[in-house]
Wavefront OBJ file of the C-alpha trace (Angstrom):
o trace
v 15.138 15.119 -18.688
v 16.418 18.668 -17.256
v 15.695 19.478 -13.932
v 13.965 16.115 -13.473
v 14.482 14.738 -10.536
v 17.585 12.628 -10.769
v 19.615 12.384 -7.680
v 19.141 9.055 -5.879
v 19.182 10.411 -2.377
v 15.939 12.172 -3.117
v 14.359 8.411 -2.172
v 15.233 8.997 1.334
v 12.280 8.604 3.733
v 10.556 7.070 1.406
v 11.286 3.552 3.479
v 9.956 5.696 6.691
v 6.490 6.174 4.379
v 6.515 2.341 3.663
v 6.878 1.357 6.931
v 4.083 3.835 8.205
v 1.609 2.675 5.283
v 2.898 -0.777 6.437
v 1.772 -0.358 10.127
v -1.375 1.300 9.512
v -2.093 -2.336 7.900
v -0.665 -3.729 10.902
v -2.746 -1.764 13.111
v -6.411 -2.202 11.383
v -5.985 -6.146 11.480
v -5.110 -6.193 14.889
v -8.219 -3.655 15.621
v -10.787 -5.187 13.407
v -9.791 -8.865 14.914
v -12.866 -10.440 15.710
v -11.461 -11.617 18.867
v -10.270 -8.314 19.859
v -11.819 -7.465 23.428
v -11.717 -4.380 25.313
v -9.869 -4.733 28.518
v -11.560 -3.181 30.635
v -14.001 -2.566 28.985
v -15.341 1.226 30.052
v -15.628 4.079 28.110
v -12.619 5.702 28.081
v -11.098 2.312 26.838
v -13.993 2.260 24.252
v -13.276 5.817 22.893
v -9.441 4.946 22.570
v -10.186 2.073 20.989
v -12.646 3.407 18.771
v -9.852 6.210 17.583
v -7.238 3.615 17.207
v -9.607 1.498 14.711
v -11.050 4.681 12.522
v -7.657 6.121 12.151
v -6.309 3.018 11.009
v -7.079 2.609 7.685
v -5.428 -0.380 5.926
v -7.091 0.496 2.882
v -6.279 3.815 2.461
v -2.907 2.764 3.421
v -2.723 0.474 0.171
v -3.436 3.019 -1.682
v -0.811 5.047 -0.653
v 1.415 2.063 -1.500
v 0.367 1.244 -4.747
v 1.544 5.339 -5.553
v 4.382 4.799 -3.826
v 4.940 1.532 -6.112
v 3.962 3.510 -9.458
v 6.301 6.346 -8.248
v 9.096 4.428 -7.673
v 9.100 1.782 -10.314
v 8.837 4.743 -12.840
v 11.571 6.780 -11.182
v 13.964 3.838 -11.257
v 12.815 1.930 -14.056
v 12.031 3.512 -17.129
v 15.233 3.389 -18.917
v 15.325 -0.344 -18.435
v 11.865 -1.638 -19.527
v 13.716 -2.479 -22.878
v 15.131 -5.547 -21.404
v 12.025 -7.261 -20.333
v 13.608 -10.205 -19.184
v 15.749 -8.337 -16.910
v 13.090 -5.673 -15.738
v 10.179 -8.863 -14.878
v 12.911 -11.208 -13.074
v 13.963 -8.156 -10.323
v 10.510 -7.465 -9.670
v 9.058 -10.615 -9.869
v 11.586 -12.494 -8.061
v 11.591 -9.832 -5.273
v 7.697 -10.331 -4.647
v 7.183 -13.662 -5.358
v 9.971 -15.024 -3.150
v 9.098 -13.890 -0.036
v 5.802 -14.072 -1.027
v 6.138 -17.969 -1.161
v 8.145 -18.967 2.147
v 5.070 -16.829 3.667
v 2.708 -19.276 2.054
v 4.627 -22.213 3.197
v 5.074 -21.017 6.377
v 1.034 -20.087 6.484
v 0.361 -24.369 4.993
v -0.485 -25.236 8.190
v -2.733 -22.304 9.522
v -5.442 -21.616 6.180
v -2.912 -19.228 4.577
v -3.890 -16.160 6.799
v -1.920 -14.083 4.630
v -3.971 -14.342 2.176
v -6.166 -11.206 3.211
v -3.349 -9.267 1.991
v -2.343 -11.276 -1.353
v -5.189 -9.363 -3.020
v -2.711 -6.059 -3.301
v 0.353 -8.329 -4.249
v -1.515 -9.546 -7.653
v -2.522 -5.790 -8.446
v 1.023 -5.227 -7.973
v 2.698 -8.156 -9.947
v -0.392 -7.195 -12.971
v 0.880 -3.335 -12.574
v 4.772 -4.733 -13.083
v 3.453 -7.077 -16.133
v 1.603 -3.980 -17.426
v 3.881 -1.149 -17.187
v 6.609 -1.950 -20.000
v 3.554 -1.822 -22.493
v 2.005 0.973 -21.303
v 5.040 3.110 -21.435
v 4.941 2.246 -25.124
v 1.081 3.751 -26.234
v 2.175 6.656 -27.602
v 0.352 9.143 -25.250
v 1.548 11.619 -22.542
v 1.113 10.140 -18.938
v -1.888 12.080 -18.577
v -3.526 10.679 -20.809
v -2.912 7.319 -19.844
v -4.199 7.982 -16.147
v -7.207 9.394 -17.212
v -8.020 6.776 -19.538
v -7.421 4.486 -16.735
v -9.524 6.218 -14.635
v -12.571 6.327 -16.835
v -12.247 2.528 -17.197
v -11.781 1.773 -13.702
v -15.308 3.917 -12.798
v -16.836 1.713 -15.652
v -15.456 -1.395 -13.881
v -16.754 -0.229 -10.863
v -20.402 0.023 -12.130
v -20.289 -3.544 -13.219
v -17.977 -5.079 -10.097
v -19.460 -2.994 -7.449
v -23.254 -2.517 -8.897
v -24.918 -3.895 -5.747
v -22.835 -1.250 -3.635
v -23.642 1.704 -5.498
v -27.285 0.489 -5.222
v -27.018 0.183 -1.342
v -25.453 3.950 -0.881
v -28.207 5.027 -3.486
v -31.120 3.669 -1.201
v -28.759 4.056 1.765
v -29.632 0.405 2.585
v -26.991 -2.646 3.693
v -28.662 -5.141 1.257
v -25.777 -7.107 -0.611
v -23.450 -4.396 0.490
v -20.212 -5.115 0.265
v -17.612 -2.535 1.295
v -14.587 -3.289 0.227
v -11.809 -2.009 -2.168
v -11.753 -5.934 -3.727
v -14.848 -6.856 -4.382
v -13.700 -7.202 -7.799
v -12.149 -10.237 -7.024
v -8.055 -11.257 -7.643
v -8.478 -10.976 -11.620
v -10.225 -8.157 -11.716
v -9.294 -5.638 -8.764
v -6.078 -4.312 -10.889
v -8.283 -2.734 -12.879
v -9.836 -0.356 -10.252
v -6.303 -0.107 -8.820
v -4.202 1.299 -11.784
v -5.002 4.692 -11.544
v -3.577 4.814 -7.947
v -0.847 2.881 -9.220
v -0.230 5.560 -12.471
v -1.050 8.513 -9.978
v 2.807 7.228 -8.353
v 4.053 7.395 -12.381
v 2.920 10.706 -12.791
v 4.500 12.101 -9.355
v 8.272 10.442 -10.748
v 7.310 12.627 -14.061
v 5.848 16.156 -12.559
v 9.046 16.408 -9.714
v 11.928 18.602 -11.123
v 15.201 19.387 -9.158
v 14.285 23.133 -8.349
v 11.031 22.372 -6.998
v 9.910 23.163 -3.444
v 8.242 22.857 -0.498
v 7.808 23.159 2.828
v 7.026 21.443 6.313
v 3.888 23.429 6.801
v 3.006 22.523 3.588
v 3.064 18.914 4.025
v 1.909 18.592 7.703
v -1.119 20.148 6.141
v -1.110 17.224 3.731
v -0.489 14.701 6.155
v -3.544 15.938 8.258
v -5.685 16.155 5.432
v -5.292 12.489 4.252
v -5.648 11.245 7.753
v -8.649 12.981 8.192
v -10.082 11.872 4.615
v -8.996 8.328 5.560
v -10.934 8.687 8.665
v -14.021 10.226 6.949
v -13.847 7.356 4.088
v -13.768 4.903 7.275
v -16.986 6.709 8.924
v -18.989 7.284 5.410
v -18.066 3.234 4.498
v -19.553 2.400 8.225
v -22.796 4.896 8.451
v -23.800 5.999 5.160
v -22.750 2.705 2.792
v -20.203 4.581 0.463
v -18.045 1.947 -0.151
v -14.370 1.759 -0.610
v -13.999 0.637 -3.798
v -16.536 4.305 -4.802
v -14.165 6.438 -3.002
v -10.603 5.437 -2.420
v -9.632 6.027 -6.440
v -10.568 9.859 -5.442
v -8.630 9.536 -1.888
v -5.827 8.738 -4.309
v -5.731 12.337 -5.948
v -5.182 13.564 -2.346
v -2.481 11.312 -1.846
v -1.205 12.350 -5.052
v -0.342 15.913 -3.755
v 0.557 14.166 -0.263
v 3.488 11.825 -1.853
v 4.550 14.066 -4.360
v 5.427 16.643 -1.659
v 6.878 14.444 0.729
v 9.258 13.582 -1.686
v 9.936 16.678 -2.886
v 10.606 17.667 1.058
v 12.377 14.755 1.347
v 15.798 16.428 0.507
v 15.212 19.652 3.106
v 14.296 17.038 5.691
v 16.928 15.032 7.925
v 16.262 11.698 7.833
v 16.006 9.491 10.848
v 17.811 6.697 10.362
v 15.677 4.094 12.710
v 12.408 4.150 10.679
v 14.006 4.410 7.872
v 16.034 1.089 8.712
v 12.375 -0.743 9.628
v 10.920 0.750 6.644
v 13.187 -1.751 4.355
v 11.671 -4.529 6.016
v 7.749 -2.956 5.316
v 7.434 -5.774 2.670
v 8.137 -8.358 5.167
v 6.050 -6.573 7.538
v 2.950 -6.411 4.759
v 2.628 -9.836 4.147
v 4.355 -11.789 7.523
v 2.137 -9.548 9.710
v -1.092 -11.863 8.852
v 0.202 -15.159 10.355
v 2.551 -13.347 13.235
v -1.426 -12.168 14.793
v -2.615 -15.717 14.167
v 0.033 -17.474 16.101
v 0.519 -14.610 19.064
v -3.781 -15.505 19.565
v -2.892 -19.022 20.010
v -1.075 -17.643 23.022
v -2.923 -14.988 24.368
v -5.673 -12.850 24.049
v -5.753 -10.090 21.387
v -6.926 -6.882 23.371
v -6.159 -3.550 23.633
v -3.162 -4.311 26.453
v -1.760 -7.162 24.184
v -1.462 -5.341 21.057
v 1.473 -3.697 21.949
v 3.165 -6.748 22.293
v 1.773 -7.943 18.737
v 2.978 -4.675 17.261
v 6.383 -4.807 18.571
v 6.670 -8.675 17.895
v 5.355 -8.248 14.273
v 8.142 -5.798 13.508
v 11.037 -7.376 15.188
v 10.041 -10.654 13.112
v 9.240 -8.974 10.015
v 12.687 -7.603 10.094
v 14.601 -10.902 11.231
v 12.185 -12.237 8.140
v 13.812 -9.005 5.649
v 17.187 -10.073 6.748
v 16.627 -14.151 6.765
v 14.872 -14.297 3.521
v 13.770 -10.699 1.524
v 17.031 -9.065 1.955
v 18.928 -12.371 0.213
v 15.872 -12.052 -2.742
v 16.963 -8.609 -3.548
v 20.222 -10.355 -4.381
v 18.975 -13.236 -5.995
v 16.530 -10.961 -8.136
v 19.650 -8.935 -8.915
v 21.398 -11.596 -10.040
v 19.479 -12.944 -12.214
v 18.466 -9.989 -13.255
v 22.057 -9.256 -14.391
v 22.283 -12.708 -15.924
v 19.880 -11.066 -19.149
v 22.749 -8.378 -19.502
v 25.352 -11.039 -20.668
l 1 2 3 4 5 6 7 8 9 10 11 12 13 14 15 16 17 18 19 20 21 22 23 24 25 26 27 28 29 30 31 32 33 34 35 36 37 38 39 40 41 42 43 44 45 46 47 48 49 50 51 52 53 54 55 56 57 58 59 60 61 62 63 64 65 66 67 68 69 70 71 72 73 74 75 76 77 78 79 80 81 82 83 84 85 86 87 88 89 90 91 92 93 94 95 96 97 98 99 100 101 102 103 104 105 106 107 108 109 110 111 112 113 114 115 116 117 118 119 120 121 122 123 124 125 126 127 128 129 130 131 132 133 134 135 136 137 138 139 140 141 142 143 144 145 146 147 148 149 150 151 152 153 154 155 156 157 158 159 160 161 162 163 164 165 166 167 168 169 170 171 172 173 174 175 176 177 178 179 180 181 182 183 184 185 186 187 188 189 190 191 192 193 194 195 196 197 198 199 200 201 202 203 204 205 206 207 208 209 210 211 212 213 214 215 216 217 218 219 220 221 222 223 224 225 226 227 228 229 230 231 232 233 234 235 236 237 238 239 240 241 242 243 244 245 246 247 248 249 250 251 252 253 254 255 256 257 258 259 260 261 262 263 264 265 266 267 268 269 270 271 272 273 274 275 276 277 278 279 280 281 282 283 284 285 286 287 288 289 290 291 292 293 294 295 296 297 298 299 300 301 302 303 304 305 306 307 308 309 310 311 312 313 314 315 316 317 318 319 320 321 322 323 324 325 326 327 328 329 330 331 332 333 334 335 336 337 338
């Protein structure tokens, strides 16, 4: 454990990552709305708007969570997995919570967050998971490339019909789509991202460096991959679930040295505030769209007003009900100590 990284304020920014990742999400929902209209509608409008939709990735932005998740469950975690009890009821409580006054709240409107529930199973299967596979006796490595090799086999049998329609370049039965694999199965192309986070909490020492050039460079590079993916997915039928596992190594090198950076860097202390509510944000986001279009239009002059609503009531949501979930999960948590 020398050198490894193990002061806690090296996890600063990491809620300003969150809540980026978190309103990329935000952002593709809003510009992939089938009611979304153009207003006006001329080209300049058209070209913004087409920008605005390619950059925003929410798929390539859950992939950069589920490192982020891997990264810091491993980092804070892995001295405690002995005491299952106590380890499952923080994280479980702390997802499924929230997770459920969403659902309630969603009864009465077809549960529109459930086009983002497919990531919260991967995540509470990665949490069941990762006490277990700490235990195989083989180097992280190891484990990550084992995972990956299964997940390409999954893919051949979940996604056979897309590699088939980028083969023949042809839209029949294509699919598109990171979760094609369905809620039981998706985890299983997904754990590789997730153990690519693992592997960043076990590669970071305290003398390491970096520097801003160094990730700017980073930072443009997975923005323009994410964009590519996006454009490939669109034109030329290379679906998400065949390419986002290898966006992943990218944003392997990406996280690992903005957290590295992250104790050069000053920290501003506004998006790093919102970022603690990015949870809330992920999964209230969903049915704070539905309910604005009952009032107005979604267009491109209304979705600044769904942005800025969806984070002001994400957070009054983190403060309301996450924020007192962290304590309850805590709690509890604390009763398995006794």
């Amino acid at each position: 454990m020398d050198k490894k990284v193990q002061c806690i304020q090296w996890l600063n920014g990491l809620d300003s990552l969150r809540f980026i990742l978190a309103l990329v999400v935000l952002l593709s929902h809003i510009f992939t709305h089938p009611d979304f209209q153009l207003i006006p509608n001329t080209e300049i409008s058209g070209i913004i708007y087409t920008l605005i939709r390619i950059i925003s990735n929410g798929t390539a932005a859950v992939i950069g969570f589920f490192i982020l998740s891997g990264f810091i469950i491993h980092y804070t975690s892995k001295l405690q997995v002995t005491q299952l009890k106590k380890f499952y009821a923080r994280r479980f409580i702390r997802i499924l919570g929230p997770l459920a006054v969403v659902f309630l709240l969603g009864y009465r409107f077809g549960h529109p967050e459930k086009g983002v529930v497919w990531s919260l199973l991967c995540e509470l299967i990665f949490y069941a998971l990762y006490p277990f596979i700490q235990k195989i006796n083989l180097n992280w490595n190891s484990k990550l490339i084992i995972s990956f090799l299964v997940s390409l086999i999954a893919i051949y049998f979940f996604a056979y019909h897309d590699i088939l329609a980028m083969v023949n370049q042809s839209a029949n039965h294509y699919h598109g789509y990171y979760w094609q694999a369905g809620p039981l199965y998706t985890w299983i192309i997904g754990l590789p991202c997730w153990l690519f986070g693992v592997k960043i909490a076990e590669d970071i020492h305290s003398d390491d460096q970096t520097s801003f050039k160094v990730v700017f460079l980073y930072r443009i590079s997975v923005l323009i991959c994410s964009v590519l993916l996006h454009f490939l997915k669109e034109e030329y039928f290379i679906s998400y679930i065949l390419s986002m596992n290898f966006f992943a190594i990218l944003c392997y090198y990406w996280l690992k040295n903005e957290i590295i950076y992250s104790k050069y860097k000053k920290i501003l202390r506004f998006p790093e505030q919102l970022g603690k509510s990015s949870y809330s944000l992920y999964i209230f986001h969903p049915l704070n769209i539905l309910l604005i279009h009952k009032l107005i239009q979604i267009n491109n002059l209304t979705s600044i007003l769904i942005v800025i609503t969806a984070i002001i009531l994400s957070y009054i949501f983190y403060l309301l009900i996450e924020k007192p979930f962290h304590h309850f999960a805590r709690f509890i948590g604390n009763k398995f100590n006794q």
